[in-house]
N, CA and C atoms as a LAMMPS dump frame, in Angstrom:
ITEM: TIMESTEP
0
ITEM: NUMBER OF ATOMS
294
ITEM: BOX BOUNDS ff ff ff
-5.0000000000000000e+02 5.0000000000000000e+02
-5.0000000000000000e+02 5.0000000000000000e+02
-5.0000000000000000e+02 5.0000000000000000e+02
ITEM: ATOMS id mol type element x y z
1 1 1 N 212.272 341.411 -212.418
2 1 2 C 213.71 341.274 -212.522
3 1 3 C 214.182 340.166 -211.59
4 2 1 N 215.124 339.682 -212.287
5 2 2 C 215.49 337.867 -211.482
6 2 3 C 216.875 338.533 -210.556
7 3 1 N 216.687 338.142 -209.225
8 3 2 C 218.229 338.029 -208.374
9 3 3 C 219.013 337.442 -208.337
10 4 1 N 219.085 336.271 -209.215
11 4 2 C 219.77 334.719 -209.259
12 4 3 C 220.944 335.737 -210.091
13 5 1 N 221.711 334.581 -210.402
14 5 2 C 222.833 334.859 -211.224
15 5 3 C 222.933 334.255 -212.539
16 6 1 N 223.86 334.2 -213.403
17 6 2 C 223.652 333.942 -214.278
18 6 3 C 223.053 332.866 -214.823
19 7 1 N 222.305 333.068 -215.661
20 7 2 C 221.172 331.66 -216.314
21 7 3 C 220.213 331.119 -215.214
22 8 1 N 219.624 332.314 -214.088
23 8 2 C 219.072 332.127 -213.48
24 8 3 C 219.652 331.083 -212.361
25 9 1 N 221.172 331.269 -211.899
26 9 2 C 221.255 330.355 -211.225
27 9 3 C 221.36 331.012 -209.381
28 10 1 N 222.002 330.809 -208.568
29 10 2 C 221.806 331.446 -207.307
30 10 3 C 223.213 331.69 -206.865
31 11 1 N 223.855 333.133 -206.466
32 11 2 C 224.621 333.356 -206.456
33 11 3 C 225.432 332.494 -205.127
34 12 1 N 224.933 332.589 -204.079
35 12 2 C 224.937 332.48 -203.028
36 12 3 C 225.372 330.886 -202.389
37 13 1 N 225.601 330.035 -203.155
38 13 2 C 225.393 329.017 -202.684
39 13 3 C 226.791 328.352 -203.405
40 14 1 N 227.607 327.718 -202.524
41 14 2 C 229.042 327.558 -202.822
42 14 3 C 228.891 325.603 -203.765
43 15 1 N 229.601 325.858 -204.736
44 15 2 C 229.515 324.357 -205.464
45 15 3 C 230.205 323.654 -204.831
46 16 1 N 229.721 322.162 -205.215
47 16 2 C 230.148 321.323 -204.506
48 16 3 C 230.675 320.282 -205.893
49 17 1 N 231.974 319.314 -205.138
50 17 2 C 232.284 318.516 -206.719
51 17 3 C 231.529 317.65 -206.511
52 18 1 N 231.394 317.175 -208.068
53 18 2 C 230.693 316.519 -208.343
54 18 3 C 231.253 314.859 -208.015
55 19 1 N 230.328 313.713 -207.918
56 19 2 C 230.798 312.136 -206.917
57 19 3 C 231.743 311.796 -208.635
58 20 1 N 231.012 311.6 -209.702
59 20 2 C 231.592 311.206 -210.676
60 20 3 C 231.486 311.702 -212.231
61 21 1 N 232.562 311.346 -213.172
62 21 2 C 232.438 312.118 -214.365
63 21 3 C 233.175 312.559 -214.908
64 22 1 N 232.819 314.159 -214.393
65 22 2 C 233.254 315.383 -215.102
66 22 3 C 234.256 315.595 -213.527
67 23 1 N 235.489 316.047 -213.917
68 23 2 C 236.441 316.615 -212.449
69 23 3 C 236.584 318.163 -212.452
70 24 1 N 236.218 318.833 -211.432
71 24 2 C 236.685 320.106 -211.394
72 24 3 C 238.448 320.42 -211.648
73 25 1 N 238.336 321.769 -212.509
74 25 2 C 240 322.081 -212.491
75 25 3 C 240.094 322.209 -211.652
76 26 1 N 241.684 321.509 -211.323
77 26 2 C 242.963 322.172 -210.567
78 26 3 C 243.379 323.714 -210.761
79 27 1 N 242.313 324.404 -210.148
80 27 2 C 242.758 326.045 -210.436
81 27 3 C 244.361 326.212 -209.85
82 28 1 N 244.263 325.763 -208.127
83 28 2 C 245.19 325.766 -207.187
84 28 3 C 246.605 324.694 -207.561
85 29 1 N 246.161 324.318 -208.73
86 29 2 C 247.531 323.457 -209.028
87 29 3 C 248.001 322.631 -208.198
88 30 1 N 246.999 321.899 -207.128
89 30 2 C 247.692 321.224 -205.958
90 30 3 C 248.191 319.545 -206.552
91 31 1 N 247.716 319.53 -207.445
92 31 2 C 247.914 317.937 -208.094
93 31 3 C 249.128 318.163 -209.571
94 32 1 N 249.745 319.362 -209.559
95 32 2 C 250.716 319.432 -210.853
96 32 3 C 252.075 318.483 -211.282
97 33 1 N 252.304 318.171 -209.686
98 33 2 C 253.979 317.366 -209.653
99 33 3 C 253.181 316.119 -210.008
100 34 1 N 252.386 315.386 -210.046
101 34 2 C 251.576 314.27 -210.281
102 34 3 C 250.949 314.219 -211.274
103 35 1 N 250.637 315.461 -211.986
104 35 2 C 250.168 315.528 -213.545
105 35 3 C 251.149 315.294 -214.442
106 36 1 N 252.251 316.062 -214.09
107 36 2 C 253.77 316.284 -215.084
108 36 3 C 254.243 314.575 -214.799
109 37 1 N 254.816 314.433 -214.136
110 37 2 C 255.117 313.27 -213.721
111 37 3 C 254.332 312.137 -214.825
112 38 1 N 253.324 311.867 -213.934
113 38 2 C 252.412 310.957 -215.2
114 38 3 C 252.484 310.914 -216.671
115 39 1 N 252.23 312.36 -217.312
116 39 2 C 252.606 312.978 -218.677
117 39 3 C 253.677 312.671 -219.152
118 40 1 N 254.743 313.342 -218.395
119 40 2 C 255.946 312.628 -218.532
120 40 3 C 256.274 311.169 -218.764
121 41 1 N 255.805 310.337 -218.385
122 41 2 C 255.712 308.717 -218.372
123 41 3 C 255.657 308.636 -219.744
124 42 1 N 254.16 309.135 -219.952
125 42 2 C 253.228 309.128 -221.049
126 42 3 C 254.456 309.098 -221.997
127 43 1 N 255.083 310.427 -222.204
128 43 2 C 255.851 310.749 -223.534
129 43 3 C 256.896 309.744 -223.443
130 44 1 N 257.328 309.506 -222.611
131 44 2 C 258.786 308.589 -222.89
132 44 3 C 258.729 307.708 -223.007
133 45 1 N 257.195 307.175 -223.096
134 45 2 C 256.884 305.389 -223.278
135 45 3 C 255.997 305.167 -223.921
136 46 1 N 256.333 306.215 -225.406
137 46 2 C 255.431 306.559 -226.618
138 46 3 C 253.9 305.991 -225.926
139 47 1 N 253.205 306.972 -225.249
140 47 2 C 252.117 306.431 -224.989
141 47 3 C 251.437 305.532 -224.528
142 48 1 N 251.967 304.417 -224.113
143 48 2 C 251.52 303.155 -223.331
144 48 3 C 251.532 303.251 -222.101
145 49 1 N 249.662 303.547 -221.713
146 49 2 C 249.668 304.158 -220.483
147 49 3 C 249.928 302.69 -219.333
148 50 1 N 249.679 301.884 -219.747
149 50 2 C 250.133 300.737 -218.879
150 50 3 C 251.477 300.488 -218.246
151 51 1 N 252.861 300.873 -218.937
152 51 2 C 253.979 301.299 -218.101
153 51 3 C 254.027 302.952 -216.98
154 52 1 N 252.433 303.57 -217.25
155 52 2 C 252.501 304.345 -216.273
156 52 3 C 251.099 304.769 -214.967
157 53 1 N 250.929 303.258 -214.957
158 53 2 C 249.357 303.215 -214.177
159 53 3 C 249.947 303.695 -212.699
160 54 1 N 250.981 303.235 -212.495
161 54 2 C 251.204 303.181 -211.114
162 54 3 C 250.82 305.126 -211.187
163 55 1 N 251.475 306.111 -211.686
164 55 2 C 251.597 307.369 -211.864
165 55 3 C 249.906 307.774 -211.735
166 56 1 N 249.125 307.01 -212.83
167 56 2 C 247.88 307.481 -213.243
168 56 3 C 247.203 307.259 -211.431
169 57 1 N 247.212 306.478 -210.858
170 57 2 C 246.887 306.068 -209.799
171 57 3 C 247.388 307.25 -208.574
172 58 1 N 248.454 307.101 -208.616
173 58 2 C 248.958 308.164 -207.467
174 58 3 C 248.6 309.818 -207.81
175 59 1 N 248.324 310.39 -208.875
176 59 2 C 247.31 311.291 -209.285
177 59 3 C 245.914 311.166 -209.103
178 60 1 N 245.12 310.052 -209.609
179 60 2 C 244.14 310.145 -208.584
180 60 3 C 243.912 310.071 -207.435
181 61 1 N 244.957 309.84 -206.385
182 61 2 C 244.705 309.539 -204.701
183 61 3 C 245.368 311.062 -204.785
184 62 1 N 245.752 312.135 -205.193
185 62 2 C 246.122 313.29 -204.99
186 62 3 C 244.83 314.087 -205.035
187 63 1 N 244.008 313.537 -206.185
188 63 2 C 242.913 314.414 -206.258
189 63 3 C 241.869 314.28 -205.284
190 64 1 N 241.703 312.957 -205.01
191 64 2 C 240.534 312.761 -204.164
192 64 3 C 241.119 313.337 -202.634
193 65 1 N 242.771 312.981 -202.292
194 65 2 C 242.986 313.794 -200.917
195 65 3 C 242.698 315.1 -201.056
196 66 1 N 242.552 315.934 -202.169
197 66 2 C 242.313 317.756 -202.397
198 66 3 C 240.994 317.702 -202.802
199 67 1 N 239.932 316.461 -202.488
200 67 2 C 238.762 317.086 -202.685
201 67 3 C 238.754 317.623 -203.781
202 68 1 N 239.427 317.003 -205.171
203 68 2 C 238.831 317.558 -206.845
204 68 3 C 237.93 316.663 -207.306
205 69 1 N 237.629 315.504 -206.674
206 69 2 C 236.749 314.162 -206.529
207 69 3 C 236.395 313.318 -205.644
208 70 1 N 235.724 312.66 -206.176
209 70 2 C 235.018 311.861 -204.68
210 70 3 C 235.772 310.635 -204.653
211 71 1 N 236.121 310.691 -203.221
212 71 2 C 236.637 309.589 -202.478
213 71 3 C 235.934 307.8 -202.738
214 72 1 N 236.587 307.54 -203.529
215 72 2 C 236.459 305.847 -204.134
216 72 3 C 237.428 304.692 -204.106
217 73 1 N 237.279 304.1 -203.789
218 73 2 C 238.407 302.742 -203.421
219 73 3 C 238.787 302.348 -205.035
220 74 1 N 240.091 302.358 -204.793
221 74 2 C 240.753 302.468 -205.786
222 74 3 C 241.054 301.026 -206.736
223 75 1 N 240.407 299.907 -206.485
224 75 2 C 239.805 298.697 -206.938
225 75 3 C 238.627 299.01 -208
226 76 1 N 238.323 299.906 -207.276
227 76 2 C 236.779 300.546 -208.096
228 76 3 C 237.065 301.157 -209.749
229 77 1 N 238.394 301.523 -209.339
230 77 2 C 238.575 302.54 -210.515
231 77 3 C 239.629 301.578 -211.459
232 78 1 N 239.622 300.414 -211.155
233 78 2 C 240.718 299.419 -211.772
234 78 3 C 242.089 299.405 -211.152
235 79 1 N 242.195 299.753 -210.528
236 79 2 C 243.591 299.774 -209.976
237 79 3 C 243.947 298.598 -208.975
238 80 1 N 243.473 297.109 -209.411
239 80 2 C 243.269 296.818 -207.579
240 80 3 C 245.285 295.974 -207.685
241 81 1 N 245.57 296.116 -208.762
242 81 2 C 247.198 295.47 -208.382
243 81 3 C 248.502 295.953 -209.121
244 82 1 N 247.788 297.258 -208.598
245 82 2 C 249.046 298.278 -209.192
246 82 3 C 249.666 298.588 -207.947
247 83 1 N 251.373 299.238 -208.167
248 83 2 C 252.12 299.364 -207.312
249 83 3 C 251.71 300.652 -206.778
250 84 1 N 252.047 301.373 -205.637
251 84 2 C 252.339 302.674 -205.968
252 84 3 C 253.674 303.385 -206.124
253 85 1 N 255.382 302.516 -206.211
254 85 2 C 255.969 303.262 -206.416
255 85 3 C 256.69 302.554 -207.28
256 86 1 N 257.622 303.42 -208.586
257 86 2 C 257.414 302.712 -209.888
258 86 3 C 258.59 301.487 -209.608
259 87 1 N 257.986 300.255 -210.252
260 87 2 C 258.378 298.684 -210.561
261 87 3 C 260.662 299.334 -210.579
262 88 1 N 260.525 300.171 -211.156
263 88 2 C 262.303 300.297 -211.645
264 88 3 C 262.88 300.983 -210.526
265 89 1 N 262.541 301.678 -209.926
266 89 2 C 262.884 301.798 -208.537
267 89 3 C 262.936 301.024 -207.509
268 90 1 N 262.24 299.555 -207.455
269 90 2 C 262.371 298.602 -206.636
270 90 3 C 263.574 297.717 -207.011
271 91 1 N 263.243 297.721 -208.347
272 91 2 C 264.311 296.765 -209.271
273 91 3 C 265.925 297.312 -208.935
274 92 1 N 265.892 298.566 -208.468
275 92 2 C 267.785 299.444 -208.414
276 92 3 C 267.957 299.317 -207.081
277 93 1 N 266.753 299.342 -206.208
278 93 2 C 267.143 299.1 -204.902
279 93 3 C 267.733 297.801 -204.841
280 94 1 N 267.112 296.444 -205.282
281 94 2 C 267.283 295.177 -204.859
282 94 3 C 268.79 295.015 -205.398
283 95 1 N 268.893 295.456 -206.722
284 95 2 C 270.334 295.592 -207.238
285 95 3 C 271.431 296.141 -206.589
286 96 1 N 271.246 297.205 -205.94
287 96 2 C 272.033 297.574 -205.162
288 96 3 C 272.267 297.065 -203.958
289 97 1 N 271.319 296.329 -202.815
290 97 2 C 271.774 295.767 -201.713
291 97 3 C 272.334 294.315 -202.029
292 98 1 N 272.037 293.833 -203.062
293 98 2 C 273.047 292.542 -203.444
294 98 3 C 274.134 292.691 -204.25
């Protein structure tokens, strides 16, 4: 009779995430205001994720600060001249102090 756990695996031994790939769920929901957000983009700009990289970006630096992935320079992942806070919010500020 086997002590392991299921499919012979070992109960005992706590997982670790994985460097790349596949991402563990957000059980803890710590990355949700950054999922919705992004999504949100998504829908209101029939899908053209390019008016919402800056979003896609600041969701992944959420995940990798909560440890749902491995810590990678964000050049790596294509991002090397994206903003991080969105282009139309800079645009209302400048409007407004002139």
């Amino acid at each position: 009779m086997s002590t392991g756990g299921a499919f012979g695996g070992n109960r005992g031994l706590r997982p670790i995430p994985p460097e790349k790939g596949i991402f563990p769920l957000d059980h803890l929901h710590e990355c949700d205001a950054e999922k919705k957000e992004y999504l949100g983009c998504l829908k209101s700009s029939s899908n053209k994720s390019e008016q919402c990289r800056h979003l896609s970006k600041k969701y992944l630096q959420c995940r990798m600060a909560k440890n749902l992935m491995a810590k990678q320079d964000m050049s790596e992942l294509g991002f090397s001249g994206v903003k991080e806070l969105d282009s139309t919010e800079d645009k209302n500020k400048e409007s407004i102090e002139h």
